[in-house]
C-alpha positions as CSV (number, residue, x, y, z in Angstrom):
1,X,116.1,31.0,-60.5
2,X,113.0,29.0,-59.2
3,X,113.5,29.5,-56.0
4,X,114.2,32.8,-56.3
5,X,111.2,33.4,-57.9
6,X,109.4,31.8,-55.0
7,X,111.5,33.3,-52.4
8,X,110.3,37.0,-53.8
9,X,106.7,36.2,-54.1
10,X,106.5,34.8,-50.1
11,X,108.3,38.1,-49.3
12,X,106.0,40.1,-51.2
13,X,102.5,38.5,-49.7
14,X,104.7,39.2,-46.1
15,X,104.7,42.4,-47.8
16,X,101.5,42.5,-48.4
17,X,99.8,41.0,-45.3
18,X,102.5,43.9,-43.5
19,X,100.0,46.4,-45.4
20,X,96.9,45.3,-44.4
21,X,97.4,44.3,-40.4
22,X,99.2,48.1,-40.2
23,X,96.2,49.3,-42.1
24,X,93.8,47.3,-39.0
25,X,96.0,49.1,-36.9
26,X,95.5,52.7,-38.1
27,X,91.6,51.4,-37.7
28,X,91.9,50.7,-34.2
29,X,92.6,54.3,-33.9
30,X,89.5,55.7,-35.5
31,X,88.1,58.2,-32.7
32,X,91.0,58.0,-30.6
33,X,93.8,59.9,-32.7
34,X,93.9,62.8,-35.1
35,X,94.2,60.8,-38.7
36,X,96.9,62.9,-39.3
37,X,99.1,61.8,-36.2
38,X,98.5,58.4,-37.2
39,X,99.9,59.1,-40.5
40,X,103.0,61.1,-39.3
41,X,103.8,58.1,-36.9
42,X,104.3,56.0,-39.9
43,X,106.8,58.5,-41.3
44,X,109.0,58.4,-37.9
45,X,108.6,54.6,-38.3
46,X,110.3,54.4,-41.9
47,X,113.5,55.4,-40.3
48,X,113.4,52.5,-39.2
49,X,114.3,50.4,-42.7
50,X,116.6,53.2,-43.9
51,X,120.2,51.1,-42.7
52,X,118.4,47.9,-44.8
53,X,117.8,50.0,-47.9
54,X,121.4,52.2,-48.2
55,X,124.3,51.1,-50.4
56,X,127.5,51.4,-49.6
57,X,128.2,54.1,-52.4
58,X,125.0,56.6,-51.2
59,X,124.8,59.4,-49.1
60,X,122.5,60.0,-46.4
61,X,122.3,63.1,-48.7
62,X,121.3,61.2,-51.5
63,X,118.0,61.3,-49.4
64,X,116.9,64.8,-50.7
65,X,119.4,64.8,-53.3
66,X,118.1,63.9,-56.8
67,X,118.5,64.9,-60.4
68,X,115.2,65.5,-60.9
69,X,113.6,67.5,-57.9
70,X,111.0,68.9,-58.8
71,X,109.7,64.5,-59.0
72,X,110.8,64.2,-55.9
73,X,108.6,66.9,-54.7
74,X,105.8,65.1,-56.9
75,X,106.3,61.9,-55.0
76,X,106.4,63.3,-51.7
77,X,103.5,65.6,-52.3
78,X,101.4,62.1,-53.6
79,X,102.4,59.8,-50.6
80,X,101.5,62.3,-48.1
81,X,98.3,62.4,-49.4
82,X,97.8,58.6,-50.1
83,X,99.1,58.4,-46.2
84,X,96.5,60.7,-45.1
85,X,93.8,59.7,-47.2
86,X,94.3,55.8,-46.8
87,X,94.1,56.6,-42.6
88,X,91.1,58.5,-42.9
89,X,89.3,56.0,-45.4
90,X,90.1,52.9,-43.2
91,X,88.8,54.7,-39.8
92,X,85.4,55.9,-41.3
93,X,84.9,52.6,-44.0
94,X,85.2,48.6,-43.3
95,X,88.3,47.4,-44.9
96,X,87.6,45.9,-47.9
97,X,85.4,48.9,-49.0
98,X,88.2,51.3,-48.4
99,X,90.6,48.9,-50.3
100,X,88.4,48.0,-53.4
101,X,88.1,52.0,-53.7
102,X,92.2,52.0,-53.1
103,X,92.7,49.3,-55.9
104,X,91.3,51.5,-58.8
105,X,94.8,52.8,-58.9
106,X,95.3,50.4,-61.8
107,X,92.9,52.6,-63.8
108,X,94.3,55.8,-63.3
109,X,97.7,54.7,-63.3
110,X,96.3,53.5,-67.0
111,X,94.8,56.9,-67.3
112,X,98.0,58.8,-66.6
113,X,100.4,57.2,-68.5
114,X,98.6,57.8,-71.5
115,X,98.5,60.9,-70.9
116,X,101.5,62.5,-69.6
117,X,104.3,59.5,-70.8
118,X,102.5,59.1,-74.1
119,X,102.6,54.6,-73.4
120,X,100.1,52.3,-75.2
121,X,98.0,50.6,-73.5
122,X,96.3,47.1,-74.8
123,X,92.9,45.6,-74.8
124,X,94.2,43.4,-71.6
125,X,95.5,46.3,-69.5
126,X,91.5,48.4,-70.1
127,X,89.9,44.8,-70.1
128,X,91.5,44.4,-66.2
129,X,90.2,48.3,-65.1
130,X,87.0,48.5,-66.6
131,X,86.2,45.1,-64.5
132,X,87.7,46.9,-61.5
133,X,86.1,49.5,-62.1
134,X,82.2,47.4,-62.7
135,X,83.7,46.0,-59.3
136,X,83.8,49.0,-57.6
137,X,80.5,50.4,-58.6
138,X,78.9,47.0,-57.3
139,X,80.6,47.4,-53.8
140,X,79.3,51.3,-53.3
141,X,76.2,50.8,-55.5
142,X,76.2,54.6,-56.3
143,X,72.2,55.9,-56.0
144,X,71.1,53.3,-53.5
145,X,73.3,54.0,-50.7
146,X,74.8,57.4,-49.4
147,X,78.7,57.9,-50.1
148,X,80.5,59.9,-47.8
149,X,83.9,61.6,-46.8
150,X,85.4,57.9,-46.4
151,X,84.7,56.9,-49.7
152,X,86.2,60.4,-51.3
153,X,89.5,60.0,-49.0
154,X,90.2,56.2,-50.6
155,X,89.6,57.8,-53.7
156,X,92.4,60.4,-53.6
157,X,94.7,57.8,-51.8
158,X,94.3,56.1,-55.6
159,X,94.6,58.8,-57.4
160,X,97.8,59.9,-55.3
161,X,99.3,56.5,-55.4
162,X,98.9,56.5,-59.2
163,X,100.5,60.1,-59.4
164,X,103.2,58.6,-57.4
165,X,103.6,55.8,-59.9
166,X,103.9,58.2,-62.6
167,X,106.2,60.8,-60.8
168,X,108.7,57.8,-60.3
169,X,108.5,56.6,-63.8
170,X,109.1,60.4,-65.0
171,X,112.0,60.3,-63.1
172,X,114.0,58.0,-65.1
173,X,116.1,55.1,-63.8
174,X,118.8,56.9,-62.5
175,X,117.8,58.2,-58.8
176,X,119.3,56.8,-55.8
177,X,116.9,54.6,-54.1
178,X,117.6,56.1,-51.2
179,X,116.1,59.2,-52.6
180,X,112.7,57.7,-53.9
181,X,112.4,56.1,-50.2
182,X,113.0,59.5,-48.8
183,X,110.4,61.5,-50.8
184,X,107.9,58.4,-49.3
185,X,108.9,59.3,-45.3
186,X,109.5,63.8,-46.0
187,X,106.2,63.5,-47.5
188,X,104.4,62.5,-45.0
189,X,106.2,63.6,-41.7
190,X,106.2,67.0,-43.5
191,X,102.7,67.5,-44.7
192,X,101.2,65.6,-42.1
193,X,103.1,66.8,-39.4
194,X,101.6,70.2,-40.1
195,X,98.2,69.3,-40.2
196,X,98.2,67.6,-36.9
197,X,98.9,70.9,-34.7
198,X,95.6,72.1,-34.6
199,X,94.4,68.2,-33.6
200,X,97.1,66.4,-32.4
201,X,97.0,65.0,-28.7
202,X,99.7,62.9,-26.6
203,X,98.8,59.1,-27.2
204,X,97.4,56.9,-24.2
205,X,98.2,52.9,-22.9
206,X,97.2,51.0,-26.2
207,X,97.3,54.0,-27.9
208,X,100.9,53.8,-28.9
209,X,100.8,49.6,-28.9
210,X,98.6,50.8,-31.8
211,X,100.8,53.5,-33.3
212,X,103.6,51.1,-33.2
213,X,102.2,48.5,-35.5
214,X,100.3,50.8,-37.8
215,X,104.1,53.0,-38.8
216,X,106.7,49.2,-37.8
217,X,104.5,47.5,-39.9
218,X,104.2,49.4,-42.7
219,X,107.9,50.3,-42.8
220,X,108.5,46.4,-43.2
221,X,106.2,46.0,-45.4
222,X,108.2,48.6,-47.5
223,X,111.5,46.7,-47.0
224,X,110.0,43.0,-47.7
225,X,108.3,44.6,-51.1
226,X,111.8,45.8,-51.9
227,X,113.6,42.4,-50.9
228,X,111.0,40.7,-53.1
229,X,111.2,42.4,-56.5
230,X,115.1,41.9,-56.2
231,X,114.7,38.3,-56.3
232,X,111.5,38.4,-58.3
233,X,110.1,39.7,-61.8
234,X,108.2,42.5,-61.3
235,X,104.5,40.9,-62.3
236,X,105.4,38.0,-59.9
237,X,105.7,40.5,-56.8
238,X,102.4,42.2,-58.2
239,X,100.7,39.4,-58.0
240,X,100.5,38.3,-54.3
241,X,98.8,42.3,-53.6
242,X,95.7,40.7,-54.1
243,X,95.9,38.8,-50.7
244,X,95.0,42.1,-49.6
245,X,91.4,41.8,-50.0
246,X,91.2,38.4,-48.8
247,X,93.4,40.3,-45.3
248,X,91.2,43.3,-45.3
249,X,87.6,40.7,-45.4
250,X,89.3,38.8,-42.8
251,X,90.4,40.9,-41.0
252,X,86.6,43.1,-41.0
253,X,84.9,40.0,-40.0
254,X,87.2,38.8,-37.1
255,X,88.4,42.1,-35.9
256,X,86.1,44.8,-36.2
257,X,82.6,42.8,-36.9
258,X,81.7,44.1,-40.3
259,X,80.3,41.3,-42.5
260,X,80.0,41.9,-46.1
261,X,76.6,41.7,-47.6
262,X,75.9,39.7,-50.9
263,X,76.4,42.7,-53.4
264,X,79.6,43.5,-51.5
265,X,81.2,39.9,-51.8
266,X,80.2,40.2,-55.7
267,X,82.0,43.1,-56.1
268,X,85.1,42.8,-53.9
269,X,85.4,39.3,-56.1
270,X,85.5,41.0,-59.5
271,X,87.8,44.1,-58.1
272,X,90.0,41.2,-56.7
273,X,89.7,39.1,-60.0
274,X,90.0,42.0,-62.3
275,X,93.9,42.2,-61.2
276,X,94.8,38.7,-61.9
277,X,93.7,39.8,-65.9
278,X,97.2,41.4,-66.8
279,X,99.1,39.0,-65.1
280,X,97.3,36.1,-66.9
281,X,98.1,37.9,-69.9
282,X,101.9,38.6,-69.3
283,X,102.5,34.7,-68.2
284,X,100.9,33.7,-71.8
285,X,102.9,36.4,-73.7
286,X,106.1,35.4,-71.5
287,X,105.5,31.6,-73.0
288,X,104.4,32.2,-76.3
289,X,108.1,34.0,-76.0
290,X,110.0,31.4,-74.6
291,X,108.4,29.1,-77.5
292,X,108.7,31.5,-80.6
293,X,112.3,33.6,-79.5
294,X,113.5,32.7,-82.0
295,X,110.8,33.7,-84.9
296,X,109.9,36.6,-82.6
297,X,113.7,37.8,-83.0
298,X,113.5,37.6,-86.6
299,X,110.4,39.0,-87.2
300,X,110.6,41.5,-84.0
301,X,107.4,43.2,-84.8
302,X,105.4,40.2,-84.2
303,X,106.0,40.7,-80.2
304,X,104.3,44.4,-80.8
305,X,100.7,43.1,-81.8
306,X,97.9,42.8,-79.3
């Protein structure tokens, strides 16, 4: 079970540091490519993974096939425009300011589930997005520097990621996965693919070296997350996305030249941080349950409290 464990987190920072070179990638294209090409490239990519993901007893219809459609339109609608937003965001921002903008998905993932699946929600869970949240502001520093059209597409590639997270968890445990990693590649070759005819133009040399890594790499990135949480619990897998700062301020000093300044390093700390806060608190309550099972069991409402 150990190794297991460890097996799923290593795949899930692969995972993870898939994400953030693909994201590099997607920069490298910033004034060469219509955003939206770059995102429908990752789409054709994703076909890639699909023979990895299918089980024996699906259908390739099970792709658009789905008890509960009008989700599957929800999700496809919300990762075509996380895709397109995320693309844009990383060409106009440096990396970790588009990504400490992308991580206050937490907050409205918080946000929606209150409100549309009625969940409670505990002192640790608003503890870990208001400090995201202080994060953020400290990175942008609202009133002392201009914002601009960067900073609003990393924004709605949070709020559509956490509509996506909602949409999936509306949907109930019974769709194929083949049909929730269908609604992620239709969304985006669909929506995106319209979108680029006004701007789209044939890709030159390094051009589609570029293309390549941004769509390859984020297709693996999708099969070694799902690899990982079937070997792993859930907040184990979570746990490694964190690397992705410490990626994107790598990658923006060596790559593309960007240092952070002091207030910047500050903030990306406590947005980076503020994510560990949940998973510190589900490892306590996971041994104060291994230690107390069995007076937990008896007296089940004990596990309930805050």
């Amino acid at each position: 079970m150990y190794t297991n464990a460890m097996s799923g987190m290593l795949q899930a920072f692969l995972a993870y540091a898939s994400f953030s070179i693909s994201d590099a990638f997607s920069k490298l294209l910033a004034g060469r490519l219509d955003p939206f090409e770059v995102a429908f490239s990752g789409g054709v990519f994703g076909f890639l993974i699909l023979p990895f993901i299918k089980l024996k007893h699906e259908s390739w219809a099970d792709m658009v096939h789905t008890p509960h459609f009008g989700m599957w339109c929800v999700r496809a609608l919300a990762v075509f425009l996380a895709t397109a937003s995320s693309v844009e965001a990383f060409m106009l921002l440096s990396m970790p300011e588009a990504l400490s903008l992308m991580f206050l998905m937490p907050f409205f993932v918080t946000i929606l589930s209150v409100t549309f699946l009625r969940e409670k929600v505990n002192g640790w869970a608003w503890l870990s997005v208001a400090l995201g949240f202080i994060g953020v502001l400290i990175v942008l520093r609202p009133g002392f520097r201009a914002l601009g059209f960067g900073h609003l597409c990393a924004l709605v590639a949070a709020v559509a990621n956490a509509v996506g997270v909602i949409a999936y968890r509306l949907a109930g445990n019974n769709t194929p996965r083949l049909s929730l990693f269908g609604s992620s590649l239709f969304g985006p070759l669909i929506g995106n693919g319209i979108l680029m005819a006004h701007g789209a133009t044939m890709p030159q040399g390094v051009d589609w070296a570029y293309l390549f890594g941004y769509g390859f790499l984020a297709a693996l990135g999708q099969l070694l997350l799902m690899m990982a949480t079937a070997s792993a619990p859930a907040n184990r897998v979570a746990l490694p996305q964190y690397s992705q700062m410490i990626w994107g301020v790598a990658l923006s000093y060596t790559l593309f030249r960007q240092p952070l300044d002091i207030w910047e390093i500050v903030g990306v700390t406590i947005v980076t941080l503020s994510g560990l806060v949940n998973w510190i608190r589900q490892k306590i309550v996971t041994r104060y349950l291994a230690l107390h099972g069995t007076a937990l069991s008896k007296n089940p409402h004990i596990a309930n409290q805050d």
